[in-house]
Structures are given as C-alpha cells and as structure tokens.
N, C-alpha and C positions, 0 to 999 in steps of 0.2 A: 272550491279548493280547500276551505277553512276547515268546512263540515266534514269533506275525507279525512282532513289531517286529524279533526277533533275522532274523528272514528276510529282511526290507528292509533290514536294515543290511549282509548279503552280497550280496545282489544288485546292487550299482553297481558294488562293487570287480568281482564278476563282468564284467557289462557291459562294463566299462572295459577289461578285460583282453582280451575278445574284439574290439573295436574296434580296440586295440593290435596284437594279429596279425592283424587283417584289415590294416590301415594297415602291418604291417608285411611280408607277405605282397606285397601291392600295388607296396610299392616295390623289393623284388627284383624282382618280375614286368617292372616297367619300367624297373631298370637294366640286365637282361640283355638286353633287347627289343632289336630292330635298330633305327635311326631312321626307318622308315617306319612299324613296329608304338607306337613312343614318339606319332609325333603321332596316330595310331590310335584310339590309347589316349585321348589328351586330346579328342579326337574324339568317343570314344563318352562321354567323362562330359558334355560339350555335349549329344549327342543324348536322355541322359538325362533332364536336368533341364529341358533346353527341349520335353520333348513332350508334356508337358500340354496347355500355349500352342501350342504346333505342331497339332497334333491337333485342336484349334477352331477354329483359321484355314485349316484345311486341308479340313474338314468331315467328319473321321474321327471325331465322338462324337456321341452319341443321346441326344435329355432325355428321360428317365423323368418322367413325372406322376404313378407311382405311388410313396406315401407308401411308407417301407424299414418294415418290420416294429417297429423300435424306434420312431420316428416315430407308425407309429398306436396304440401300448401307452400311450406318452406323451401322448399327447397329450390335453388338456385338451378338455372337453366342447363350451365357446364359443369355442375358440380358431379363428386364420382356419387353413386346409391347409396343410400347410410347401409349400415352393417347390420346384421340380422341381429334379430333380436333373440331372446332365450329367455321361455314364457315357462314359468318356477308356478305350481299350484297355488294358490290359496289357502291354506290351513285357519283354523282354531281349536286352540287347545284348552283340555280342562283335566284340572289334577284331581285325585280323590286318593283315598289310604292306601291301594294299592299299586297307582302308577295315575298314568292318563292314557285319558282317552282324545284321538286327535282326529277333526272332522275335515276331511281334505276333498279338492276339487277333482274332477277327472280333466284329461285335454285330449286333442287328438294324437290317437297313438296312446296315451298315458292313461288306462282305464282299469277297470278291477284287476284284469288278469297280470298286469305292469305292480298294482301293489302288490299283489299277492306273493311274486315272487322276487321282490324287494321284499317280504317282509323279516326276513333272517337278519339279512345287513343289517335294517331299522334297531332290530333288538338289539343288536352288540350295539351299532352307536348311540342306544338313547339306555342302555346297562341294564335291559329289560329281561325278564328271564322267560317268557314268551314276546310276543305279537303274534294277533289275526286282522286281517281284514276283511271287513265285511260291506258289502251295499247299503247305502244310505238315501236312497231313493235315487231320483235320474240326476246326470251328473255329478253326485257326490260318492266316497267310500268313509265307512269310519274305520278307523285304526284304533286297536285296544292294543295297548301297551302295560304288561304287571310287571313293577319291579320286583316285588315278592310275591309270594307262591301262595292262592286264598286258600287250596287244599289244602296245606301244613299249616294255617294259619287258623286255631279256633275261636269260634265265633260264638257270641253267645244273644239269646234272643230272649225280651224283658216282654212277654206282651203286653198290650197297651190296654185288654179292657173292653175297647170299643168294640161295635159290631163291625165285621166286615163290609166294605162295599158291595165287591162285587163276591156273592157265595160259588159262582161258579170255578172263581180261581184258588188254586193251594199255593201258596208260594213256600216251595222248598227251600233255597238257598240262594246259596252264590255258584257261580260256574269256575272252570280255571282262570277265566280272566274278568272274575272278581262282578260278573254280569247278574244280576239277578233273575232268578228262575221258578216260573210258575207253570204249572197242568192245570188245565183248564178239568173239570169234574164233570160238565154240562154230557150228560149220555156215558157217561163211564160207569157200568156195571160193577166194577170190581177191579181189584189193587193190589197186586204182590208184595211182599217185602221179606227180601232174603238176607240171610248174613248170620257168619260166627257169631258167637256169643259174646257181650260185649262192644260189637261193633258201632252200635247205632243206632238198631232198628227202632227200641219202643223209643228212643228219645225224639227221632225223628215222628214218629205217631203221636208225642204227648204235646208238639208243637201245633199237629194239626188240630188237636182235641182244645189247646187252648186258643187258639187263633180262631174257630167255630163258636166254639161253647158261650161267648156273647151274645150270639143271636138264637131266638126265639123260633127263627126256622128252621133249627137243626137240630136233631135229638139224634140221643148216642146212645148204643147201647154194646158190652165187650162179653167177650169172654176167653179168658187166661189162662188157659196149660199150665203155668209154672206156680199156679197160687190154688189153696184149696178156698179159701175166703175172700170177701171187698178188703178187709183192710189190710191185707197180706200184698206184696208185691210192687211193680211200678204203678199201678193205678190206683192204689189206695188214695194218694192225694186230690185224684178227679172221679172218683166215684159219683159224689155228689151231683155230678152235673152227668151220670147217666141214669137213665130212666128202667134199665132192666143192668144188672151182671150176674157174671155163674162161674166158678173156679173150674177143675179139671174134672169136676164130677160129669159122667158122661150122660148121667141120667138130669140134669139141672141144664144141661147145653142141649139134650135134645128136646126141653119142653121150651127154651127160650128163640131156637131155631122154628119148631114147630108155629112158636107164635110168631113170630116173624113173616113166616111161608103167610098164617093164615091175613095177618095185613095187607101183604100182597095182592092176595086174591079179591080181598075185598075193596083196595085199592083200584084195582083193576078192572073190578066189577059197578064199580062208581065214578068213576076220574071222568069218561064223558060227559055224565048229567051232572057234575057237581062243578070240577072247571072248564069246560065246555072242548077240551082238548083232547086229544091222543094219547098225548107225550105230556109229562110236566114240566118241559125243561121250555115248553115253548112259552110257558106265562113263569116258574121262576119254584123256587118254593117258598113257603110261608109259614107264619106260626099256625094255618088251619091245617097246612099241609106241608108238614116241614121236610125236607131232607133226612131219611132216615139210616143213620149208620151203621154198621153192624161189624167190630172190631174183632179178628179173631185170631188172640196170639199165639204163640204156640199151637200152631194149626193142625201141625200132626198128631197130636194130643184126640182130636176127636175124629180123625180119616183112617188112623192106623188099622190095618187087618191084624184082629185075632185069630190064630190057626190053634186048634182044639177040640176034642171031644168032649170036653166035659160041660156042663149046663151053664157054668159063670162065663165061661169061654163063651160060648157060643150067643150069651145073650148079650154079652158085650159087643161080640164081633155083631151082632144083629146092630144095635147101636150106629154103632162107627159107619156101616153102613148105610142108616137111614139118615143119619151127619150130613154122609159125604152126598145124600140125591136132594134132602131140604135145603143145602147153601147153593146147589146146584140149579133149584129150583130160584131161587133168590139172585143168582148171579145173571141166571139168563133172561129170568122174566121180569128182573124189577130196577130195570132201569128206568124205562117209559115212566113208572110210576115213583121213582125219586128212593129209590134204596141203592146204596152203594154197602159192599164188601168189599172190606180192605183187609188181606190175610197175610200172616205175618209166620216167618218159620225158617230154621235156621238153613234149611235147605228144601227149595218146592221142587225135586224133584216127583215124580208118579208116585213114590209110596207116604211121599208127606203131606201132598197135597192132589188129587185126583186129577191128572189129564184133563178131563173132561170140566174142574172147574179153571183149573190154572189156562188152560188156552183161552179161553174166553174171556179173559180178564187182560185188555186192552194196554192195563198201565203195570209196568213191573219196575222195581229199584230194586238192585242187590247192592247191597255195603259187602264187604271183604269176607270170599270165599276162599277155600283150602285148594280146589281143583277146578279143573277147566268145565268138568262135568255138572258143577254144581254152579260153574256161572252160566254154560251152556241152558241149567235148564231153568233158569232165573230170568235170563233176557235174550234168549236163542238161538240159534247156529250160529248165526251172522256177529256176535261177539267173537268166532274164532278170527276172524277176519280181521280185527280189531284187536292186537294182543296187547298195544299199550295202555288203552281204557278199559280192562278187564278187570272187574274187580278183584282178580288173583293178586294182583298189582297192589294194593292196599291192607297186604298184612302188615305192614309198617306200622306201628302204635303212632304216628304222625298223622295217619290216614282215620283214626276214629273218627266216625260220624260223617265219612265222604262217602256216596252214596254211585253208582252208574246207572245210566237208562237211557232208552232210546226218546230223543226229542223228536215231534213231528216237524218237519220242515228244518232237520239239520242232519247230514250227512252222518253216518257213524252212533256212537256213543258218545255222553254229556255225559262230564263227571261233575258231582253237586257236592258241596261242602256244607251239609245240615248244620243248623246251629246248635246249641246247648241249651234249652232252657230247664231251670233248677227248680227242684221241689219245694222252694219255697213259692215258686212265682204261680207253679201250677197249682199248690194251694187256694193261693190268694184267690187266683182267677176262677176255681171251682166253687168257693165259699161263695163268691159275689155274683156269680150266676147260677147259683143252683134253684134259686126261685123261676128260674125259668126254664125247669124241668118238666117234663109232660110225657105222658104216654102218646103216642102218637095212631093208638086206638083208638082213644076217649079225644083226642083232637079231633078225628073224621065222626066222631058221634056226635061232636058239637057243630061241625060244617052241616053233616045232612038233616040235622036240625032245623040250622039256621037258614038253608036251603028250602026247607019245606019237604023236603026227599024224604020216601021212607029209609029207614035206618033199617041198614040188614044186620043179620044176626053178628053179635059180639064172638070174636072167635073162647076157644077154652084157654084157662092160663094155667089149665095145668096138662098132665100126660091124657 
C-alpha cells in the first residue's frame, strides 16, 4: 500500500513536468514560425477542439446502439440499456503557411464519399478558402484545408546546390492547396511549355536547369529565339553549365539539332553492349551516360514556314523544315536513350510547333493564354471541359508564374504555382557547377573505351 502511494506521489511532479516541455516545446515552435504558420497554428488548435461539435453538425459520426463491453459487465440485471453512443472520428492536425492539413479516421457509413461532400461546410467553419479531400490509405482520408490562396501567393525558390536525389523527378511547384508537385521524367520524350509573354515560362525552365545542373548526369544544352547571342537573354546566367548553345540563327540551330540526332543514333546503336539495356531509364543516367537536354525556346523561331520564291526564302524554309523532322527525330527516338526536349513557345499551336512533334510529347504546361484555342492546343480538347483551370483564367498579373497541366492519377487539370528563382541565384549555381560540363559525345567515347568496345565514328560538329 506504501509503495502505491510512494507511486502517486511521483507521478504529478512526472506529468507536470512533461506538460512543461510539451507547453514549452510549443512555444519555440510558434516563435520561430513565420506569420502565416503562427495563425496556422491557432487555426489548427480551433479545428481541434471544435471537431467533436463540428463532426455532428456536419454529419460525420455514427450512433452505435451497441452497449461497449464495460457497459454490459456492468450492468445491473433490471436496469434500463445505456443509451447509444455517437462514435466522432479521430483526427490529427498539422498546420503549415498555408492552412492544415487534417488526417481523419473513416467509420461505418462515414467514408471518403461523407467527407467529400462535407467538404464546403468544413471550409466556412475552419475560414478556409478551399478544402479537398483525398484517400489516405484504408481507413483513413486526409483533408487539406488553405486558408490563403498558394496561386496569388509568390513563392520564390533559393536553390540549394546539391545534387538531386532522385533525377527522375522535376518538382514544379505547389498545387492550389499548397501540395507539392513533381512529373516524374523517367520515359518522357519531350515537354511543352506555353504562355503569353511574361507569364512564366523560362523562369519556370531556369528552376529546372538549376535544380539539375548539380549533377554530373545531366548535360544541357538550349537554343533561344529571342537572343542572337549566349550572353544576351534569360540564359546568359546559365550558359556556363551548357555544353552546346545557338541564338535565332537558323543555320547554328540546325548544326546543333543535327548533332544532337547524330548522339542519338549512336546512342542507340551502343546502349545494349555498353549498359546492357534497352532502355536507359531501366539502370538510371549517369555522368558516362548522362541525361541529355535539349531546351528549345522560342520554338517557333526554328519550325516556322517560309512561303517564297526567291532563293533566301526558299533556303530558309528548307531549314525550318529540316528543324522541324531532326527534333522530331529526337522526340520520338530518344527517349529509350536518355534525351529529353523540352519546347517552349508562346503558343504550340501546328504553326509554332509541328503536330507531329507536339503530340508526341507526353508532358505539356501552359501558364496564361489569350484564347480557348491556344489553351486547347497546349493541353487538349478535354481543358474545354474544365473552364475553371484554363489557363484563360490566369490573365490576372496575381496568376504570374502559375502554370496548368494534366496530372496522371488526378481527375481534370492541376494548377501549379512555379516559384521565382533570381538571376543572382542562377548565377551562383551556374559558376559552381560549370566544371561539371561535358559533351555528352566525348562522355560515350570515354565509356566505349573504358568498355573495351569499339568506338564508332564521332558524329560532324559542323553543317
């Protein structure tokens, strides 16, 4: 009897003391918080306490009429049944800048399709300017709740330098509710990217190029419509970390395209004896055999038709034509072998960018178009369907740098909120990896080398 009492008599000072570092813990957490994560935070202690009451008005809990186990032990032989019980999910909540997110239980009868259409009410009573809910494996839904808007909200991205994990993923953005968002690259041939001028576009390509450009597996190489030079334009800061560029000269785009095709083939023609594969995506890329890029802005610049009789005409329109069959060449045959094009253009309808490459190219983003026509041919019929995520929708100077596109495994259009990163940052990050710039010719000279393989012939580097 002593030793119990000696027990309960350390057990409060216990208690007490872990209460203290929870309450003390809590309030570092919310002095260092930004003030978007601060009201978050007071946010999620509201959604806590009021979700009992919430939960019953909303018609998220189920009365049990069976007596709980203690209930029929207890219970007395004349006595009348206890009263039914009303069984309220189990949530945990967690706050971040732009609302919470709450991970809740399902019950019978109370299952995805029950939050789902609760999920309007939830937003007025937790002053949310959306909710979705989504499946969180068996038994569980999570609830994303934004009290502000991540699309209106710009973001800006510091990169960090290091290499990437995993090279297969790009992470874009944020979603409308504040979700981070990645396309996986592993087999994607090629890459759309549409939108007015100003909208977005290269800032969203210069995050990819610094986000990559760390690693030793990935060579980049551009070519820019809008600039006649490297140090003219949005790329001048990251030139250094590519290994070929060419301005609007059509004759400098089609020897760097030619050389391109010819990697390809030679790629193509050695990828079995040299990684013992098919496919390159099945062992990864690497600095013997890196990921090869091929950026092309201002894309209309080298597909356009010249119509004319006279001889400048006609050798240009020869050009533009043999453009539009060598990317063609490259979108469709080099993926297996680890090339990706990514085309960028203020509108990819058939005269800016060829049918026959834009269909084939898997992944499309358009940021903020003028007409239905030009979102139509950005991300295809089925955005008429979808009139609210249209990027028509995002003329708004708010909407700069918010991107749409179809997710795999999500109903509709995803609208992305790309970040900002600054020409100082892409500097920095160009200057500090440009030593680990390569041709990615002279890299498969040094594999079939090192392999023992005959080295087949170096393609031309000029016309």
């Amino acid at each position: 009897m002593k030793a119990a009492t000696g027990y309960v008599s350390y057990a409060l000072p216990i208690a007490t003391a872990l209460v203290g570092v929870w309450l003390l813990v809590t309030v570092v957490r919310y002095v260092r918080a930004d003030s978007g994560t601060r009201v978050s935070m007071r946010q999620a202690v509201r959604v806590r306490w009021g979700w009992v009451r919430l939960a019953r008005m909303a018609g998220l809990t189920v009365t049990d009429k069976t007596p709980s186990l203690l209930a029929q032990i207890t219970a007395q032989k004349d006595s009348p049944p206890p009263a039914p019980r009303i069984l309220t999910p189990k949530i945990k909540v967690k706050p971040d800048q732009y609302g919470v997110t709450v991970q809740a239980r399902t019950l019978p009868q109370v299952g995805l399709e029950e939050y789902q259409k609760s999920a309007r009410f939830l937003a007025d009573a937790w002053r949310c300017t959306r909710v979705s809910v989504l499946p969180d494996g068996p038994g569980r839904v999570l609830i994303r709740g934004v009290r502000s808007d991540p699309l209106t909200t710009p973001t800006r991205h510091r990169p960090t330098g290091r290499p990437l994990a995993d090279l297969t993923l790009w992470e874009l953005g944020v979603d409308e509710y504040a979700a981070r968002v990645w396309v996986s690259l592993a087999n994607v041939p090629g890459v759309t990217v549409a939108g007015v001028p100003g909208a977005g576009k290269t800032s969203g390509v210069n995050k990819f190029v610094c986000d990559f450009a760390p690693s030793a597996a990935v060579q980049i190489a551009a070519a820019d419509g809008k600039v006649s030079r490297a140090s003219e334009g949005d790329y001048a800061d990251l030139v250094k970390r590519m290994f070929a560029f060419c301005g609007d000269d059509l004759d400098e785009a089609n020897a760097l395209f030619k050389r391109l095709v010819e990697l390809r083939k030679r790629r193509s023609a050695t990828i079995r004896d040299v990684l013992g594969v098919k496919n390159m995506w099945h062992v990864g890329p690497s600095p013997q055999w890196p990921l090869t890029v091929l950026i092309i802005d201002e894309a209309h610049t080298y597909f356009r038709e010249y119509k004319g009789s006279d001889a400048t005409t006609k050798r240009l329109g020869a050009l533009t034509a043999e453009n539009a069959r060598l990317v063609e060449d490259l979108v469709k045959k080099g993926r297996s072998v680890g090339i990706l094009v990514i085309l960028i253009s203020q509108k990819t309808t058939g005269d800016a960018i060829p049918t026959f490459i834009r269909d084939v190219c898997p992944i499309g983003l358009s940021f903020a178009q003028k007409t239905v026509e030009a979102a139509v041919a950005a991300l295809g019929e089925d955005i008429r369907n979808w009139p609210d995520s249209s990027p028509v929708t995002l003329q708004d100077p708010a909407y700069v740098g918010v991107a749409v596109m179809a997710m795999q495994g999500r109903p509709g259009y995803t609208r992305i909120r790309t970040p900002y990163v600054s020409d100082t940052d892409a500097a920095r990050v160009a200057d500090a990896t440009s030593h680990l710039t390569a041709d990615p010719d002279l890299c498969l000279d040094a594999l079939l080398r090192s392999t023992g393989r005959t080295t087949t012939p170096a393609p031309s580097l000029t016309k």
